[in-house]
LODREN-327720 format. One record per atom (N, C-alpha, C): residue in three letters; x, y, z. Coordinates in steps of 0.2 Angstrom, whole numbers, plus 5000, padded with zeros to 4 digits. Example, Ala and Ser with C-alpha at 12.3 -4.5 7.8 and 13.67 -1.06 7.14 Angstrom:
ALA506649725039;ALA506249785039;ALA506649845039;SER506449895035;SER506849955036;SER506450005039;
This chain:
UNK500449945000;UNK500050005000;UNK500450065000;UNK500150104996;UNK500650174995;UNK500350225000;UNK500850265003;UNK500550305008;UNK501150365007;UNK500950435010;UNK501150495011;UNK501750485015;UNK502350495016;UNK503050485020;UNK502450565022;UNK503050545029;UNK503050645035;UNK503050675031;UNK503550705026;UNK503850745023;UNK503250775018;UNK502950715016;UNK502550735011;UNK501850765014;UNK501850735022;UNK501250745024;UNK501350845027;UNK501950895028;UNK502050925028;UNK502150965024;UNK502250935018;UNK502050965013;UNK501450975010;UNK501150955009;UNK500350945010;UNK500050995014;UNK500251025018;UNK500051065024;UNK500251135022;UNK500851115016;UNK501351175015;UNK500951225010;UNK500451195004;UNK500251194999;UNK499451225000;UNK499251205007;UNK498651195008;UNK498251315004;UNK498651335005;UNK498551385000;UNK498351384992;UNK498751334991;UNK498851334982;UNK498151304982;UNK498051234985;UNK497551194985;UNK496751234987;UNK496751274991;UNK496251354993;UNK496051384986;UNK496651414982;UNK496551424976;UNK496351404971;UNK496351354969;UNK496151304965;UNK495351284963;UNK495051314972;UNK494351294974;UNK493951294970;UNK493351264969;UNK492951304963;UNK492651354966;UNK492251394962;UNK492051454962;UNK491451454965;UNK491651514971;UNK490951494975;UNK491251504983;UNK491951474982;UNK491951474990;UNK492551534992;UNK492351584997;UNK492951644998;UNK493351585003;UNK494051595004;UNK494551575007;UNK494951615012;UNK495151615017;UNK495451665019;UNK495951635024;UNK496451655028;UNK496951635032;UNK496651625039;UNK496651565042;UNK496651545047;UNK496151595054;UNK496951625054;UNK496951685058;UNK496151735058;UNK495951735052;UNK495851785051;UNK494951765053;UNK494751705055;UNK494151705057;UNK494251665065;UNK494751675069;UNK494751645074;UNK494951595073;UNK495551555068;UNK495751475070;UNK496651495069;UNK496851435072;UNK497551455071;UNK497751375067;UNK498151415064;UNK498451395059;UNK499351325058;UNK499251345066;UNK499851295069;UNK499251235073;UNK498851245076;UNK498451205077;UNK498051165072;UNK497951185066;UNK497551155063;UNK498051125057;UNK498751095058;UNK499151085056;UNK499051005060;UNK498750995067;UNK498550935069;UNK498350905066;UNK497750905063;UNK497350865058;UNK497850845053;UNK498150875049;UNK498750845046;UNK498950775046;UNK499250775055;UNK499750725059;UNK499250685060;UNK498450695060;UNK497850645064;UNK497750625056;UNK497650635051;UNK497750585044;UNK498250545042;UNK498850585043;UNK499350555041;UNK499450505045;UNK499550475052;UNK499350455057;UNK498950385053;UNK498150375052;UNK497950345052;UNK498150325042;UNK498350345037;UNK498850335032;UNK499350255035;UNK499650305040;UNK500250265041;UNK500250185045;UNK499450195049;UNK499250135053;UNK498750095048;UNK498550115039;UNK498350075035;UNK497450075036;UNK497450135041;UNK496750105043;UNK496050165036;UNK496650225033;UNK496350235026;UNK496950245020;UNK496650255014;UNK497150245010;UNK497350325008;UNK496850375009;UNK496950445010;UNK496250485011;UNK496350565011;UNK495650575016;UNK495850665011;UNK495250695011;UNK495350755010;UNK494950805016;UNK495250835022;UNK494850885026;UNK494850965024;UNK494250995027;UNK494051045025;UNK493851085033;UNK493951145034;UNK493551185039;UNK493451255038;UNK492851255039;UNK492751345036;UNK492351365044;UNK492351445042;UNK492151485048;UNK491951535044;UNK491451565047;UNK490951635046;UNK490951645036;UNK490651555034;UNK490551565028;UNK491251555023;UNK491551575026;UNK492351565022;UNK492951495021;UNK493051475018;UNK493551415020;UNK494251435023;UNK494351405028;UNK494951415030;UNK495551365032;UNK495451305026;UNK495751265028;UNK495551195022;UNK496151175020;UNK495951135015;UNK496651095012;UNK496751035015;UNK497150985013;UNK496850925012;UNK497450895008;UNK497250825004;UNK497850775006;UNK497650725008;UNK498350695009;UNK498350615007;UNK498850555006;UNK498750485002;UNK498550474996;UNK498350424995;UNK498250414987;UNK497650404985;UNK497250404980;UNK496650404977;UNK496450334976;UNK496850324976;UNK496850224974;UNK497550204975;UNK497550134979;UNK497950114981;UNK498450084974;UNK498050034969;UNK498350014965;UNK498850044959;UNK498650114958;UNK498950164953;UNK499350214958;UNK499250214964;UNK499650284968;UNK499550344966;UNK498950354964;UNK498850414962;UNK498650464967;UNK499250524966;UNK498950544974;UNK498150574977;UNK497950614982;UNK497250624982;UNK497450684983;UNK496650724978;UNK496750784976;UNK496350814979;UNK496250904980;UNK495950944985;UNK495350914982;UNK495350904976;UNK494650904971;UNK494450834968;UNK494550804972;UNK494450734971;UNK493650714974;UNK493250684970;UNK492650664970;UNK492550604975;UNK492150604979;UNK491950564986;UNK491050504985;UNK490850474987;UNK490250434987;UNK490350454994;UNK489850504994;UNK489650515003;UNK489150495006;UNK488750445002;UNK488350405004;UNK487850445009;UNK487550425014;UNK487050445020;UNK487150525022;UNK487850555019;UNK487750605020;UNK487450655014;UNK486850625011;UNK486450625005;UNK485950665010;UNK485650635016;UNK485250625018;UNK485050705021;UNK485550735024;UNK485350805024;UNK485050865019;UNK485250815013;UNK485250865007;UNK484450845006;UNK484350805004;UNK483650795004;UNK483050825011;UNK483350815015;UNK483050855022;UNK483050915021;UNK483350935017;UNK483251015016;UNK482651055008;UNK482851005006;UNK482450985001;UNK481450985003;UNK481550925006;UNK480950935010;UNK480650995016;UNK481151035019;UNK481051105022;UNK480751155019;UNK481051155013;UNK481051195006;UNK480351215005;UNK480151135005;UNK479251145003;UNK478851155009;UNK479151145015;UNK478751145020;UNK478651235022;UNK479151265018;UNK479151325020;UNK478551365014;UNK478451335009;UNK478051355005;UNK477451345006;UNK477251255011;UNK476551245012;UNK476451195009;UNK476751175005;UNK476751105001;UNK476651045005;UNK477251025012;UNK477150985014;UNK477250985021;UNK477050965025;UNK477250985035;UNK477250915039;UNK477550935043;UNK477950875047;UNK477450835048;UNK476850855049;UNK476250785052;UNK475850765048;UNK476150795040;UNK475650745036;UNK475850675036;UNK475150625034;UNK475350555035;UNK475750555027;UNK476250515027;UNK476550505022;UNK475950485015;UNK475450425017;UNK475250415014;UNK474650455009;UNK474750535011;UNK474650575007;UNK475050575000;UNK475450575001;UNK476050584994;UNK476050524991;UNK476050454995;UNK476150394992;UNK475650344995;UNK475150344992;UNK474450314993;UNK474350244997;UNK475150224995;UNK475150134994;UNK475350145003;UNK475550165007;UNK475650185013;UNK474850175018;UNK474350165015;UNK473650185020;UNK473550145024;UNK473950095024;UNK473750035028;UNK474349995030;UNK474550015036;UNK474949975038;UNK474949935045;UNK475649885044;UNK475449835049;UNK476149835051;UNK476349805057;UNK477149815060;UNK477049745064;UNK477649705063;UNK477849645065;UNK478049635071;UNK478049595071;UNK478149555080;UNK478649495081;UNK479149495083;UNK479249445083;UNK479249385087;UNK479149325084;UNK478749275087;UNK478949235095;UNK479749255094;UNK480149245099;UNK480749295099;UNK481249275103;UNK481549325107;UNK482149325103;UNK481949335096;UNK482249375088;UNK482449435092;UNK482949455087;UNK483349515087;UNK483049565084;UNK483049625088;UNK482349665088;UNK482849735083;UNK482449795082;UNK482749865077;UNK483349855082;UNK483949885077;UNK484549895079;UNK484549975083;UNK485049985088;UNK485150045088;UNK485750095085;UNK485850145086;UNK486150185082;UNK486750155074;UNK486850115076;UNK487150075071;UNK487650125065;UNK488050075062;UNK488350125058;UNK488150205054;UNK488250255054;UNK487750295054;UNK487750315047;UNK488250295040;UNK488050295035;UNK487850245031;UNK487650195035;UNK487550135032;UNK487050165026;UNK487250115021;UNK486650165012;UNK486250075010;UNK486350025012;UNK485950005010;UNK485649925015;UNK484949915014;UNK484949855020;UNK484949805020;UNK485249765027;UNK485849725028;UNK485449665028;UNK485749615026;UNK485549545024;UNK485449505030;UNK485349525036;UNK485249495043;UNK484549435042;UNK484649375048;UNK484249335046;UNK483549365049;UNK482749365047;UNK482249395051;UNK482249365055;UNK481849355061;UNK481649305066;UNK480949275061;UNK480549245065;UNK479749225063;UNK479249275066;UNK478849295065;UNK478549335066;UNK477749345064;UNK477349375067;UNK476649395067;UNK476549465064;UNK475849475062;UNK476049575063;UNK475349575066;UNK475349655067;UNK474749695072;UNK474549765066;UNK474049805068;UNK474049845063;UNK474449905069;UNK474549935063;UNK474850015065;UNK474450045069;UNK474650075074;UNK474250135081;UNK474350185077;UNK474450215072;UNK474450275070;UNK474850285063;UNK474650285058;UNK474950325051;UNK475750335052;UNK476050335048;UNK476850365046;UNK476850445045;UNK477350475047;UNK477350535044;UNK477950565042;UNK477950635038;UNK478650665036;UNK479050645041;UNK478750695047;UNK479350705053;UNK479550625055;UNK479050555056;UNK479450495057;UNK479950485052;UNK479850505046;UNK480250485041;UNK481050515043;UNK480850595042;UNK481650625044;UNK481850625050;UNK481750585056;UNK481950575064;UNK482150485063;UNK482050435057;UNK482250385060;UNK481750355065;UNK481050375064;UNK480750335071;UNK479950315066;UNK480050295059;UNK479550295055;UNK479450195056;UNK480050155056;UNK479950065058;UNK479950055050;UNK480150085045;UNK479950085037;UNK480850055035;UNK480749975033;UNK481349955034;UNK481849975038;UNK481749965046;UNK482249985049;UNK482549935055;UNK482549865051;UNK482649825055;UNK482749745050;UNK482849695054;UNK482649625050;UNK482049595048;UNK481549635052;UNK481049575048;UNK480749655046;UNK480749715043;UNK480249745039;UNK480849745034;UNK481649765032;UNK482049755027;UNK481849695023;UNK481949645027;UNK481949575022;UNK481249585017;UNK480649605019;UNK480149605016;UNK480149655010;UNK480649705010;UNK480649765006;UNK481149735002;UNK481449695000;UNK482249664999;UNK481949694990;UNK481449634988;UNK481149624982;UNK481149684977;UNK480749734982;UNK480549784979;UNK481149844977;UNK481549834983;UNK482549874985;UNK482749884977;UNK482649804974;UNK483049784969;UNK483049804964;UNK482449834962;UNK482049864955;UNK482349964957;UNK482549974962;UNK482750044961;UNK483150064955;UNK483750034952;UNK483950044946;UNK483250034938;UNK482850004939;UNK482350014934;UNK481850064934;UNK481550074941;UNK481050124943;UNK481250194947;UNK481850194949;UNK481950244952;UNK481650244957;UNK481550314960;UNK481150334968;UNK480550304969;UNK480250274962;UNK479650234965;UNK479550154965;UNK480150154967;UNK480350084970;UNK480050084980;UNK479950134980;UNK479750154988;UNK478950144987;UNK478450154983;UNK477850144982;UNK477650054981;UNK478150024982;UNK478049924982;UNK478149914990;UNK478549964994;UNK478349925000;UNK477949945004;UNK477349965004;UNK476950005007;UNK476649905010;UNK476449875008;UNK476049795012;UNK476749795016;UNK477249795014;UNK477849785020;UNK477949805026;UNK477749755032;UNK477849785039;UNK478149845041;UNK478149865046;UNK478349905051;UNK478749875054;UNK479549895056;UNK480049865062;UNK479549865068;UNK479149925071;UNK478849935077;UNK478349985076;UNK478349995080;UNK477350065079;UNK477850105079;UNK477850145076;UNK477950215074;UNK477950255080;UNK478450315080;UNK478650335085;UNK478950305091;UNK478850245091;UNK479050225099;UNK479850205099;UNK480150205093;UNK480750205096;UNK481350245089;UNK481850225090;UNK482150255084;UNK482850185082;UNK482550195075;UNK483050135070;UNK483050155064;UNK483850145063;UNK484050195057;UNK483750155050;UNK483250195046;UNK483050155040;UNK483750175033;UNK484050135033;UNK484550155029;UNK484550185023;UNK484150155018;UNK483750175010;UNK483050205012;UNK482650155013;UNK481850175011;UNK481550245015;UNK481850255020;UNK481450325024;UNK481650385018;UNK482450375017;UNK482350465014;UNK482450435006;UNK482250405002;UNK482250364999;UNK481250374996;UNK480850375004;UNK480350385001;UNK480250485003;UNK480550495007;UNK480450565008;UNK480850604999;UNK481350574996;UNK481450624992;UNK480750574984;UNK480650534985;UNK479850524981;UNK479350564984;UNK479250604991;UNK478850654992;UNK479050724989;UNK479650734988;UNK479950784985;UNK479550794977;UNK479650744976;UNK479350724968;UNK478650744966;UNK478550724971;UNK477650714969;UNK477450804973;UNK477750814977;UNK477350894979;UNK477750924976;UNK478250924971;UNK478550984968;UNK478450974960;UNK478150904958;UNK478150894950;UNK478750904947;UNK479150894948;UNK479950894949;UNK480250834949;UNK480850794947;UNK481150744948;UNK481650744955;UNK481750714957;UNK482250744963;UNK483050764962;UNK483050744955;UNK483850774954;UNK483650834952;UNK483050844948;UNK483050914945;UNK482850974949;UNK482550954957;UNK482450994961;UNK483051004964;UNK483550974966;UNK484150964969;UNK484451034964;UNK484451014958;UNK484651064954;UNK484551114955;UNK484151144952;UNK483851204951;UNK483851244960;UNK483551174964;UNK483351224971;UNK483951234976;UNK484451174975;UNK484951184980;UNK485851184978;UNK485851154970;UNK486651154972;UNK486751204963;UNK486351244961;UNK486451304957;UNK486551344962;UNK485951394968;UNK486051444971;UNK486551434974;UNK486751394978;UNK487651384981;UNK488151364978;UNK488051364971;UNK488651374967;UNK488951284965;UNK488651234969;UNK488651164969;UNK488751124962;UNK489451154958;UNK489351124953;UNK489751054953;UNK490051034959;UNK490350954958;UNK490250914960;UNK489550894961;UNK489050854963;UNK488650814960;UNK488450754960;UNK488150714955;UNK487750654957;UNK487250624956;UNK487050574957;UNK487450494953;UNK487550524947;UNK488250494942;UNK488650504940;UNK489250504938;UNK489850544936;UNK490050564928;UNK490250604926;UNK490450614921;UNK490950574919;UNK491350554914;UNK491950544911;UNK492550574917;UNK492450644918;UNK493250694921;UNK492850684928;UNK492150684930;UNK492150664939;UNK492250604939;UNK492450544935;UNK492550474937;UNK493250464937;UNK493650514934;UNK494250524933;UNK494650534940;UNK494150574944;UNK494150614950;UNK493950564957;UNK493450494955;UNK493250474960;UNK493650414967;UNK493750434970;UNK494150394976;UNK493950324973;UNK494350284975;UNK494050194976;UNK494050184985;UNK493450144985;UNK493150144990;UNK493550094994;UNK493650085001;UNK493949995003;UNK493650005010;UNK493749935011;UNK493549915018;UNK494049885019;UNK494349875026;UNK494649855031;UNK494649795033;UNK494949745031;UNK494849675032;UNK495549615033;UNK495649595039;UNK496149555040;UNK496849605041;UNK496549675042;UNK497249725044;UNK497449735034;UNK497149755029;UNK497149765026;UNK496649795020;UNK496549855018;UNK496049865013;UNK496049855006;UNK495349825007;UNK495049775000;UNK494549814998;UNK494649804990;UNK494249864986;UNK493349844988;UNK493049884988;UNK492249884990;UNK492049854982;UNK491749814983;UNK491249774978;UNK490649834976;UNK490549824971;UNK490049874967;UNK489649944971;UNK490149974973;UNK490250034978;UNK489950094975;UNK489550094969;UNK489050144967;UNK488450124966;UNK488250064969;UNK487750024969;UNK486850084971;UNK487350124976;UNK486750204976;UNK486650234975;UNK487050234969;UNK487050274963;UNK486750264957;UNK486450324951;UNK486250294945;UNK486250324940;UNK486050324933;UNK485750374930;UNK484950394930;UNK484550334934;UNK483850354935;UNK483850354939;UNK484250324944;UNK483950294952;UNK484350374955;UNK483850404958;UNK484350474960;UNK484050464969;UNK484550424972;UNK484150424981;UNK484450464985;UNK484050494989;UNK484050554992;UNK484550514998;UNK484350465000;UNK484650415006;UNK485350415004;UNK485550394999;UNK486450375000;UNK486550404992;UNK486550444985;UNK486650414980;UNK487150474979;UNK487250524981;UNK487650574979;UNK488350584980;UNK488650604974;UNK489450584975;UNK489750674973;UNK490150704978;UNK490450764976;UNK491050794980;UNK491350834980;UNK491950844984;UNK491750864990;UNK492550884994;UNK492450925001;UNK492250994999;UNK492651034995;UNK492351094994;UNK491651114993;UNK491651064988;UNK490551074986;UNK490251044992;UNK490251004996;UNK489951004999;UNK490051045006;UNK490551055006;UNK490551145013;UNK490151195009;UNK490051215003;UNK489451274999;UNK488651275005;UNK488351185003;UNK487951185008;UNK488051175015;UNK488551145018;UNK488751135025;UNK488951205028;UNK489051235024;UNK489051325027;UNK488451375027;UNK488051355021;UNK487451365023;UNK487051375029;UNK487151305030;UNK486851295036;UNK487151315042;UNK487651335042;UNK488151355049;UNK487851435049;UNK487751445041;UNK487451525042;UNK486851555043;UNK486451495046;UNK485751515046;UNK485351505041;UNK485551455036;UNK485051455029;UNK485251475022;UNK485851545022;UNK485951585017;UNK486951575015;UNK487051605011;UNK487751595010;UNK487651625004;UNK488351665003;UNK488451725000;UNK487951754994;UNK487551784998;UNK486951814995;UNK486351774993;UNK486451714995;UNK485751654991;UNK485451644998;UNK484851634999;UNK484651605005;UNK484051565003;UNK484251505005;UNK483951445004;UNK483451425010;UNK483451425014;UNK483151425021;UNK483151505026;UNK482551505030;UNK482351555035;UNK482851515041;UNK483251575045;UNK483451545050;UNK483151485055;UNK482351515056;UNK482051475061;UNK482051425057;UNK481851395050;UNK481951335049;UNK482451305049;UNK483051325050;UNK483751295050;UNK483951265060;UNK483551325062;UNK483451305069;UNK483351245071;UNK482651245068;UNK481951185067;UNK482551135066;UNK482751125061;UNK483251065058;UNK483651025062;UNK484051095065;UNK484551055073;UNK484351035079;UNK483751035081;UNK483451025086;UNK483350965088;UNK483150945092;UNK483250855096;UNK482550855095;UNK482150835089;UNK481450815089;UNK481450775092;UNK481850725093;UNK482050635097;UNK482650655102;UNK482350645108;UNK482950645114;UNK483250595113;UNK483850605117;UNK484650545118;UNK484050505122;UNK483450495125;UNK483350465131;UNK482850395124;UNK482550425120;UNK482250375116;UNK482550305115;UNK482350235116;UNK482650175115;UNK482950195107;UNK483750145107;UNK483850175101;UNK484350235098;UNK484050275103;UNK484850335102;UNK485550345105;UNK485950355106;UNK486550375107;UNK486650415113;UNK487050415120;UNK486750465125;UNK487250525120;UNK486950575124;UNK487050645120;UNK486950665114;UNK486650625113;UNK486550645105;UNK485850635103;UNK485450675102;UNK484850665098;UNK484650685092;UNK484250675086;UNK483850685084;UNK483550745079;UNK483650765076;UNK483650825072;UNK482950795065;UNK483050865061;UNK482450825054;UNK483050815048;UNK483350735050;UNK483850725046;UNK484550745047;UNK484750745052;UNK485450765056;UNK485550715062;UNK486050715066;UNK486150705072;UNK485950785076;UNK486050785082;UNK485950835085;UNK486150805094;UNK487050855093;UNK487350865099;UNK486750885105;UNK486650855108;UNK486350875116;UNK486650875122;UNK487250855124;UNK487450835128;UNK488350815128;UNK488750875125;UNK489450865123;UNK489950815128;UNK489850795136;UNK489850765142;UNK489650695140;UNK489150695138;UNK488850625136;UNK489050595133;UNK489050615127;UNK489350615121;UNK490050585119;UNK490450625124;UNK491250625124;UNK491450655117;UNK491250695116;UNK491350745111;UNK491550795113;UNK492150865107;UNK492150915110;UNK491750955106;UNK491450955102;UNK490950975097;UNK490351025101;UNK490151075101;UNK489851085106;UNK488951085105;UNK488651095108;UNK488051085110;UNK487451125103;UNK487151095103;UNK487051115098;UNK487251115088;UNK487751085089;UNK487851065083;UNK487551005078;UNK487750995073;UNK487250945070;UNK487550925064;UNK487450875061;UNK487650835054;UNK487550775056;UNK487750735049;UNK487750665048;UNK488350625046;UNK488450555043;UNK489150525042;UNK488950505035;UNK489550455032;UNK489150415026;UNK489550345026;UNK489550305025;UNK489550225024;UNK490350225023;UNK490350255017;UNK490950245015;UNK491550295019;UNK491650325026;UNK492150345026;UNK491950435026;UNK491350465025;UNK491550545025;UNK490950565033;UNK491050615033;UNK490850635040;UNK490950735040;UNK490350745040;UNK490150835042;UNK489750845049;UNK489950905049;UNK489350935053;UNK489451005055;UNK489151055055;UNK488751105055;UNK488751135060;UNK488951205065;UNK488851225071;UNK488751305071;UNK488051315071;UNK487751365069;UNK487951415074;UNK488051375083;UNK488351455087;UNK489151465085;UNK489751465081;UNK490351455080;UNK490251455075;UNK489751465070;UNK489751455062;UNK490451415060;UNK490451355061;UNK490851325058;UNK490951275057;UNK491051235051;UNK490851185048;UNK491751145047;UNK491551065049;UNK491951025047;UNK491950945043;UNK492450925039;UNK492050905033;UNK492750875033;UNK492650805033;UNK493150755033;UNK492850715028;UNK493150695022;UNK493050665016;UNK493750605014;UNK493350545017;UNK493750475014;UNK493250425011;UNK493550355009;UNK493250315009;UNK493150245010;UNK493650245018;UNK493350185021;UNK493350205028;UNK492850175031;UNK492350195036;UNK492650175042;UNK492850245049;UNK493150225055;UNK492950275059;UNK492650255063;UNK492050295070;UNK492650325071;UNK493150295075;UNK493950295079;UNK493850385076;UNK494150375067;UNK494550435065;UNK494150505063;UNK493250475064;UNK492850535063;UNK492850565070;UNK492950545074;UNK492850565082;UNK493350605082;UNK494050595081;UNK494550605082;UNK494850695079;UNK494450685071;UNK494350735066;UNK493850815069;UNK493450785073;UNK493050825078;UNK493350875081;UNK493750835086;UNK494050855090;UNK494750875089;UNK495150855083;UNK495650895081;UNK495550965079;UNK494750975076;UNK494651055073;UNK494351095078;UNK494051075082;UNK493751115088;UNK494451115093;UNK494951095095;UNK495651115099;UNK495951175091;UNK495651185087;UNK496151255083;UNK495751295082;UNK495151305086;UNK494651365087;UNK494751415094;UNK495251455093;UNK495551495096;UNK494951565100;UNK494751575095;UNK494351635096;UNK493651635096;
């Protein structure tokens, strides 16, 4: 495996201006210093890549951190692929998987601010085949919804069901269940394995591949607990996107969120010159990384999912990740009202519900820091984002407007935590 030497890893740090300038257009750059972070400290992250580079645990990683809307911090470091040694580029193309999921969340904000659609609608307004539901029981002492689980997990896992009965549903599904993880809509073994059939047809049908599991049980009643639906939830939230805007969901993606932010490196499928750009994904196995098997499997030309399907860089995606640190708006475009950006980060689902994380709650489409002590985070209270399967990891912190954005492609809790915590120790001011 080819990896960054020291020398390379401080040069890489040396260049991190040249690499600022190159940014696509859209994003202002500015020195360190000059929004409160120091520029010797956030030279750590550096050593905290290089670090894991050298322990084999990634093959290389591109991180980002901006403050008060500005980038101020932009290195790349390792290879782009192990087999060619090609090194990794500021501007190197990422499969961010589940960190998909925010973008669609805001997506459906969009409308709700218009009237279109609101958290207590029953879903089965928008997708009809929803009107009658039932939720599974299992018949013995089977292994019940998972709890927080890998957080970008993008597709569901072949786990065996137990036996089961079903009940009917105590109440309707809705948006809000949808964006909180507490809808039971494939979020588990015995409602996934049921949806498996229908999964498969998403590359022929696209977003209405969510309209075949509507007979497919429920993991549990709605609301009573939270289990990550890894496809079908925002998978059927961006087919609500479709149906209340008459819109496709890439072309409302288009037109409503990654034009007004400038988001031109973004894709559901890559061009020729983004494939040229895209990481090779691996996983970690026997202390060694092994190429990921059909690793755009979330991706398509029709199949456009709002749950895992979007592949784009660190800089394109700090455009929206800064957005949201600024309340909605960024350099003259506002896409959201502050209180709906509020609304977003907010613990709709407390750390206390079966199922969550202590300190950490629940947002519409986000984590949501409640409790930094808990947690064991240095991130502070109130902050919010999500992960993605493959290896990238943001999140957004609207009192410090500042945003952090660690883009890899093999998956390590350890170096996302760690990556946290290295950019919040270079927040001086």
């Amino acid at each position: 495996m080819a990896i960054l030497t020291r020398r390379g890893a401080l040069h890489s740090f040396a260049v991190v201006a040249m690499l600022l300038g190159a940014a696509a257009a859209g994003a202002q750059t500015v020195a360190p210093e000059s929004v409160g972070l120091s520029a010797e400290r956030l030279h750590r992250i550096d050593e905290l890549v290089q670090r894991n580079i050298d322990a084999g645990e990634i093959s290389g990683a591109v991180t980002l951190v901006a403050r008060d809307g500005k980038v101020a911090y932009l290195s790349a470091h390792g290879v782009m692929d192990i087999g060619s040694k090609k090194p990794m580029q500021a501007d190197a193309m990422f499969r961010i998987a589940s960190m998909s999921k925010p973008v669609a969340a805001v997506a459906i904000l969009m409308l709700m601010e218009e009237g279109r659609v609101r958290l207590n609608d029953p879903v089965a307004k928008f997708i009809p085949a929803f009107g009658e539901l039932a939720v599974a029981v299992a018949k013995t002492g089977g292994s019940g919804p998972s709890g927080p689980g890998p957080a970008g997990l993008v597709a569901p896992g072949p786990a065996a069901a137990p036996e089961f009965y079903t009940v009917p549903a105590a109440r309707q599904i809705t948006v809000l269940d949808l964006l909180t993880h507490t809808s039971g809509v494939m979020s588990g073994p015995m409602s996934s394995g049921q949806g498996q059939a229908a999964f498969q047809t998403r590359h022929d049908v696209g977003l209405k591949w969510v309209e075949s599991i509507g007979k497919a049980p429920l993991e549990f009643q709605p609301g009573s607990r939270w289990s990550y639906s890894p496809v079908a939830g925002f998978d059927m939230l961006s087919r609500i996107v479709e149906v209340a805007s008459g819109q496709s969901f890439d072309k409302f993606l288009q037109a409503r969120i990654f034009e007004p932010l400038g988001m031109k490196d973004v894709t559901f499928w890559p061009t020729a010159a983004q494939r040229a750009r895209l990481v090779t994904a691996y996983q970690r196995r026997d202390s060694q990384l092994i190429g990921n098997e059909n690793a755009d499997s979330m991706s398509g030309r029709k199949y456009f999912s709002g749950a895992g399907g979007l592949m784009t860089t660190a800089e394109t995606y700090a455009q929206f990740a800064m957005m949201l640190a600024n309340g909605g708006a960024l350099n003259g475009k506002r896409l959201l009202s502050p209180r709906t950006v509020e609304l977003m980060g907010s613990a709709y689902i407390p750390s206390t519900l079966p199922g969550r994380a202590a300190g950490e709650g629940y947002g519409l489409g986000v984590r949501v820091v409640t409790d930094p002590v808990a947690r064991g985070t240095w991130l502070t209270e109130g902050s919010f984002g999500w992960s993605g399967a493959y290896g990238t990891h943001f999140w957004s912190d609207p009192d410090k407007h500042l945003v952090g954005i660690l883009m890899a492609q093999t998956p390590n809790r350890t170096f996302s935590a760690d990556f946290e915590n290295a950019v919040l120790q270079a927040v001086v001011e």
